[in-house]
N, C-alpha and C positions, 0 to 999 in steps of 0.2 A: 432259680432260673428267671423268675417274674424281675427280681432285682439285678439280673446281668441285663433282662433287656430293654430296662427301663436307663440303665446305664447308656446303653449301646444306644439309645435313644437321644438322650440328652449327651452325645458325644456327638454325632449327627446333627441334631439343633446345633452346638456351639460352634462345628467346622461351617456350617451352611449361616449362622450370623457372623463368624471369622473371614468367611469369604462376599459376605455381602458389605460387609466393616470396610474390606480393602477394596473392593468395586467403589464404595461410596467417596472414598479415598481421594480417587481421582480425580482432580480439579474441573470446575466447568472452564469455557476460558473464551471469552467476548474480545475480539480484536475489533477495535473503532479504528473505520482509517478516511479523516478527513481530505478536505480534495481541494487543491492546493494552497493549504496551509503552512503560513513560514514561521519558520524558529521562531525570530522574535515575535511573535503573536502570539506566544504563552507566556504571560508571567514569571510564571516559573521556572524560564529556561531565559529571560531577558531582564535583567533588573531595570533598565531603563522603557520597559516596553508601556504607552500607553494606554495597553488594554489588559481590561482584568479580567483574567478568566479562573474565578474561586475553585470551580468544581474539577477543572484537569492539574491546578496548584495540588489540592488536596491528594489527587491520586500522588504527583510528585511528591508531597511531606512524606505517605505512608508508605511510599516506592520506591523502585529506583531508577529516576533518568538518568538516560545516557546521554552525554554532551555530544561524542562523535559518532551519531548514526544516520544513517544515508540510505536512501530508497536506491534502486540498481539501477532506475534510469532519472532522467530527470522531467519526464512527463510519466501522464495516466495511465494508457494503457500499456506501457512497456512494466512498469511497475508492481502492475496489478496480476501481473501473470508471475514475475518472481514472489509475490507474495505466496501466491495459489500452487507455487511449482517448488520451489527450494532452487529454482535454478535464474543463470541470468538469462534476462528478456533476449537477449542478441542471440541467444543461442536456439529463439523460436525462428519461423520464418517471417518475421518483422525484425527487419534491420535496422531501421528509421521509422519515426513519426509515430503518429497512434491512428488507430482505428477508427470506422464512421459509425451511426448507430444502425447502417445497413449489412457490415460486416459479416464475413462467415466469421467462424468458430476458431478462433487462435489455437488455443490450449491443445495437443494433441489426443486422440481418443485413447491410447493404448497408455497415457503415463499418469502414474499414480499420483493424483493431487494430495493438499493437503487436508483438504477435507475427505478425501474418500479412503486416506491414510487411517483421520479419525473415526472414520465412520468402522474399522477392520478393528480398532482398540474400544469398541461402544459405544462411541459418538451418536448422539445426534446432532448432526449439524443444521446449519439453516447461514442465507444467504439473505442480506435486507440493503438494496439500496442501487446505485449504481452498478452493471457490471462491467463496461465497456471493456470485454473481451471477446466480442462475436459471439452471435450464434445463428444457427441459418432459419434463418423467415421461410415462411410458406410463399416463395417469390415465385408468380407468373410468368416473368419476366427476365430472364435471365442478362438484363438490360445495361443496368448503370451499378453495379457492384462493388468497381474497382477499388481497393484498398486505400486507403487517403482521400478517397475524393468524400468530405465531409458535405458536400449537394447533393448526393445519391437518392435517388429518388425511385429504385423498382416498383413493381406492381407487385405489391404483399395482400395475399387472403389472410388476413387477420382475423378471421374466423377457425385457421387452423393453429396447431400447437407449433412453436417451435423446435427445432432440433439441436441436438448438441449444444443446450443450455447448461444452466446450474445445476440441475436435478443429473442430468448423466456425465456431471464432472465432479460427485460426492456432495451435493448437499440431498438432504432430506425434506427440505423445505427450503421453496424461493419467493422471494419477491422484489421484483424491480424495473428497472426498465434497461434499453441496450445501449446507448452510451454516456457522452456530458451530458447533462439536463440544458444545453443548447443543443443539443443533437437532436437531428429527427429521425426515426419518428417518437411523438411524446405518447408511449404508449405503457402500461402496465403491463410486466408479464408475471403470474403466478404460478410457480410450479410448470413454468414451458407453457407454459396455456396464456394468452393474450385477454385481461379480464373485460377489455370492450373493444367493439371495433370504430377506429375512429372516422369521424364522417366530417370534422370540419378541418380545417389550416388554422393555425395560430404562427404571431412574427410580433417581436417586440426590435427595436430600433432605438432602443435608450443606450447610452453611453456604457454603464454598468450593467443593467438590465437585459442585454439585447440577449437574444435566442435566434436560430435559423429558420426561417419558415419552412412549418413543417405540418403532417398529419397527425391531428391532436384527437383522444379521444376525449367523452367528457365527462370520463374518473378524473382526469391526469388535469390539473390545478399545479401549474409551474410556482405558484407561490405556497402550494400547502405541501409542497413534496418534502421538505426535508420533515415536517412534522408528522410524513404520513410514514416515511423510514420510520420515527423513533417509535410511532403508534404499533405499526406492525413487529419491532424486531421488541419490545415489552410485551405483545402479546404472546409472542415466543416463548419469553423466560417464564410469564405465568403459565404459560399448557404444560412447557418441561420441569419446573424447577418441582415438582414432586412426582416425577417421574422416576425409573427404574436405572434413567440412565441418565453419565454426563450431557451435557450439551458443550456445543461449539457455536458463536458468531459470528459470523463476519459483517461488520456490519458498514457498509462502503457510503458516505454521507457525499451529497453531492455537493456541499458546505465546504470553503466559502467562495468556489469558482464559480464564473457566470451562469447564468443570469445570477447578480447579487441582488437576493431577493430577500432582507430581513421582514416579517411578519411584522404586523404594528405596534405589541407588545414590544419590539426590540431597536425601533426604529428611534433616532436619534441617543441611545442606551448607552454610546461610545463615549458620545458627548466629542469626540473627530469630525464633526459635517462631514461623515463620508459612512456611507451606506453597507461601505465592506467592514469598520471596526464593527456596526452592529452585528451586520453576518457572522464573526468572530466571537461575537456573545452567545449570538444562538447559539453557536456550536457548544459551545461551553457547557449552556443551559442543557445542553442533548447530553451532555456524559455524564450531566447531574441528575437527570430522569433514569439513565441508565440503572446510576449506581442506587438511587433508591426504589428501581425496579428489584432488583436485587438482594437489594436489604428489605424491601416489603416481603420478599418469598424465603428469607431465612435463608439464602446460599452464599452472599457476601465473604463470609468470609473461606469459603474453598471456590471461589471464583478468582481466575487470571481478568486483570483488563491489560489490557494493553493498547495503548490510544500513542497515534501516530500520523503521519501525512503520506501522502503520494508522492509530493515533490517540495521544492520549494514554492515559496510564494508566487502569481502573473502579475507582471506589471497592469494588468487590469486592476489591480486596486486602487491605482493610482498613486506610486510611491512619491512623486513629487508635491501631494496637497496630502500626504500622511508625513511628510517631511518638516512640514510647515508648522504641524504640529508637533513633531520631535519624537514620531514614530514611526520605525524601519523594520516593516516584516520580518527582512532578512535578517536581522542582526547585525553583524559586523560584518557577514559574508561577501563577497564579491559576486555580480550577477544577482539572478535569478530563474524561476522555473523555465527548462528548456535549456540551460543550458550546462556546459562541465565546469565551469566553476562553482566554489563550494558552495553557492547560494539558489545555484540550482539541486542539489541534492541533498547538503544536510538538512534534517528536520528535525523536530519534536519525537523523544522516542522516551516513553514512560512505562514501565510495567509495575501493577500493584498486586498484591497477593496477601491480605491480609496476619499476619501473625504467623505468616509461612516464609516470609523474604526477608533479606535487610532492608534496611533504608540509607538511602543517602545518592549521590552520586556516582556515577561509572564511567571513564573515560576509555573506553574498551570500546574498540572501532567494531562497528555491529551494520549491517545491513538487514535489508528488509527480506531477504532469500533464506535467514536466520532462524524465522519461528518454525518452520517446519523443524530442524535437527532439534531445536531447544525443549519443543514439544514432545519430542522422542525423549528425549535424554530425560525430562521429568517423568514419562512414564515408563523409564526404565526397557524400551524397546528397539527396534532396528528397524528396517526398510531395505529394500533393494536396492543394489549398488545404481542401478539405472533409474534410481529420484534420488532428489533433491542434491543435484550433485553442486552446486555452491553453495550452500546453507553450511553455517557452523555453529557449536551451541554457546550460547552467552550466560547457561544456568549457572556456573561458579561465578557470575557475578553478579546473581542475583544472591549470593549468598549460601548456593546449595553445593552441595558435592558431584562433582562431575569429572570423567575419566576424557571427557575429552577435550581438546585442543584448544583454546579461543583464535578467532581469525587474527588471520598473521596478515591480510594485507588484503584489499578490494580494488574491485574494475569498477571508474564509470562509467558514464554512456549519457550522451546528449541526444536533443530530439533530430538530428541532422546523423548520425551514428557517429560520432567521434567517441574517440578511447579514451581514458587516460587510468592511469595505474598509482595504487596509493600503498606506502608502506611505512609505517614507524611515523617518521617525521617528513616526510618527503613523498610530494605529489607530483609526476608528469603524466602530462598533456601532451596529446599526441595528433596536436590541431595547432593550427597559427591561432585562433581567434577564439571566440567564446563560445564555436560550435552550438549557437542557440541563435538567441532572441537581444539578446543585449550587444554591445558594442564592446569589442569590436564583430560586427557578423559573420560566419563565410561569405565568402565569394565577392566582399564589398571591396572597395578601393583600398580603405584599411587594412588590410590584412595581408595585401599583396605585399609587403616590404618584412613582414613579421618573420621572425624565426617559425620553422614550421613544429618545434617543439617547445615547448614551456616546463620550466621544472621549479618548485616553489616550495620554498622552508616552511609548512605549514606551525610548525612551532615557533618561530620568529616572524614568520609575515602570514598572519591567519587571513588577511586582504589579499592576497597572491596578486602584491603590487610590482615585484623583483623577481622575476625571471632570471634565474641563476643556471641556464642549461649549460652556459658556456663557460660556468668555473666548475661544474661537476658530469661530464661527458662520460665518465665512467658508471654515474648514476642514471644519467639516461638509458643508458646503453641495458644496465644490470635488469633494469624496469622494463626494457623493449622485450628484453629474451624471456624474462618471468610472463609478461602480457602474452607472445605470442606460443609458449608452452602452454599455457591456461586456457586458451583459444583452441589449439588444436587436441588437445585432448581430452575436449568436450568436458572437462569438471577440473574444479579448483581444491576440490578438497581430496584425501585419501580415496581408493576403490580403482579399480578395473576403468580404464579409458573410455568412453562413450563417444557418441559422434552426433553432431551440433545439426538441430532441422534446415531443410533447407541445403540450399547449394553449401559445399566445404569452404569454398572463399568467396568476400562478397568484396563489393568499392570499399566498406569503410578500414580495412584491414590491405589495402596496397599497400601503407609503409610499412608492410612487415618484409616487401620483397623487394625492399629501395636499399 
């Protein structure tokens, strides 16, 4: 009897370390997602690029980037909500533009993020850096709110917490502030709580440097914040990495968008006379802290990185005196950030995963709506039909087995709301002009004569200098009715029909009734 329940014991011990074996199992997984960083400013995805950036090369040697991967919009906060959603930005009630750092709360209260996804599978997550997706201030003043207006200037008691932050959209831990680090106000918020109230204005007016005058607390140091992200999201990994449970990052770097503000350690490091390649080092320097946070706490090698951008490259870096030196953010891309050509969206997209992935390259078209399904499919689970309805999983091309789909084809979206639709080898444009910030602009003199559609061999003309709409009208046509099926029923991938926030049709979808 003593030796059956000594048995019956030690079978109990081995299921209870058998199940703690496959709990431990599952990956941590730190997404770094720089702010607006372009293709060619990693080495590793630019052979001619200027700048060297050793530490996100090395994720690439022992990873696998993907060549053709795209953020859902082509600015910040559209971006930053399909990251957090699984779904496209167009489909919240921001149509156009981005957010000011007075904003209410984008993300909806009722829809399952990806963090709070993770947090249902053990997670602990945490949130470090920028959020610029709204959240509501303890405003006085129900005054100057309006959405886009980046001068908003309410009456906030910063003395109270705010609402519908990080903390009640699945993180377990926050810290950051609420929109660009030129956005006002320059405030800290930890865990929804405001860590000082500020009492002075700060305004910078340098070329690269500038910020919006604004109410500065005096934690908030516009030149230590990107070192105060990497301080606090390492303090992170050491309180969890010997902890009971995975962890999840997000970790949003206000790097290397205005104010460009490299630290003196980094300044002239480019060896570019231009203040943004050092910013482009720091950043570097940041996923190199990361990863020997990491490796200091023994998790490295069951740890996801995944380091990537918001958008493309601003012409605030100055692409005409980075030219001079024979380096192009964008790569070979046409445009940049802001708008639908490919140089407003593709970016840098690397996944590392130690002695768990292949290596090498991926030309498997992946969006940033993506890591929510792919994060399911590694952990072997499901979701409700009503998240992440544009997310597809990209895990068989990281090398793993996976039953499901790779994306057959993606929507863009410029900062003005323009469409355009991508599939195989062929991209149209569902705008005369660059639908941004580059020329040719909306509404300019230029574009008045333009065809109002653009369709380009992205396999033979990766510069979408040839507008071919008018030798393939069948191709247009096939891409109008797949866009405007995708649009109306509210998800792009398999599941049950859903329905899009906000009004059912807005201005940027008229031509679907032309």
């Amino acid at each position: 009897m003593k030796q059956l329940f000594i048995v019956l014991l030690a079978a109990i011990f081995l299921g209870s370390c058998s199940t703690q074996k496959q709990e431990d199992e599952r990956p941590n997984i730190v997404v770094i997602l720089a702010d607006d960083l372009g293709y060619g400013d990693v080495s590793g995805f630019n052979e001619n690029s200027k700048i060297t950036t050793p530490n996100i090369d090395q994720l690439v040697d022992a990873g696998v980037s993907f060549t053709d991967a795209h953020t859902s919009s082509a600015v910040c906060t559209p971006t930053r909500y399909s990251i957090l959603t699984g779904r496209y930005n167009w489909r919240s009630t921001l149509k156009n533009g981005v957010l000011s750092g007075f904003s209410k709360a984008l993300i909806e209260p009722d829809r399952l993020t990806l963090p709070a996804f993770l947090q249902q599978q053990g997670y602990n997550t945490a949130f470090v850096g920028k959020w610029h997706l709204g959240w509501d201030w303890a405003v006085m003043e129900e005054d100057s709110l309006g959405r886009g207006n980046l001068n908003a200037r309410p009456q906030v008691d910063f003395s109270k917490p705010v609402q519908n932050g990080p903390n009640t959209r699945g993180f377990n831990y926050s810290f950051g502030f609420s929109g660009s680090l030129d956005m006002a106000p320059y405030v800290w918020v930890e865990n929804d709580m405001p860590t000082m109230v500020p009492t002075q204005y700060t305004v910078d007016t340098g070329k690269q440097t500038w910020w919006r005058k604004g109410l500065t607390s005096d934690d908030f140091v516009h030149e230590r914040v990107l070192p105060d992200v990497t301080t606090k999201t390492i303090e992170f990994i050491d309180r969890s990495a010997d902890g009971d449970q995975p962890f999840f990052v997000y970790m949003a770097l206000p790097a290397p968008h205005t104010p460009i503000l490299p630290t003196a350690e980094f300044q002239g490091k480019s060896g570019l006379d231009n203040p943004y390649g050092d910013f482009v080092i720091m950043v570097d320097d940041v996923v190199g802290k990361v990863r020997k946070a990491l490796e200091k706490n023994g998790v490295s090698e069951n740890t996801i990185i995944i380091f990537t951008s918001d958008n493309g490259c601003s012409p605030q870096a100055d692409f005409e005196q980075l030219a001079t030196k024979g380096h192009n953010p964008n790569y070979v891309f046409r445009g940049h950030k802001a708008d639908i050509f490919e140089g407003g969206h593709r970016v840098p997209f690397v996944v590392s995963w130690p002695e768990k992935i292949k290596k090498g390259k991926s030309d498997q078209l992946v969006c940033t709506t993506d890591l929510y399904t792919t994060f399911a499919d590694i952990l072997k689970t499901g979701f409700p039909d009503e998240a992440a309805e544009d997310s597809y999983s990209f895990m068989s091309d990281l090398g793993l087995d996976s039953d499901l789909e790779p994306r057959p084809g993606i929507v863009h979206h410029s900062i003005n709301g323009s469409f355009a639709y991508r599939e195989g080898e062929y991209k149209a444009i569902f705008c005369p002009g660059s639908g941004g910030w580059s020329f040719p602009r909306p509404n300019s003199e230029e574009v008045k004569n333009l065809p109002p559609v653009q369709l380009y061999d992205l396999l033979t003309d990766i510069a979408e200098e040839n507008n071919i709409q008018q030798e393939h009208p069948e191709i247009v046509e096939q891409f109008r009715n797949k866009l405007s099926e995708i649009v109306r029923n509210g998800r792009s991938t398999g599941g049950a029909p859903q329905k899009n926030t906000g009004p059912e049709t807005w201005r940027q979808l008229d031509w679907m009734n032309n």
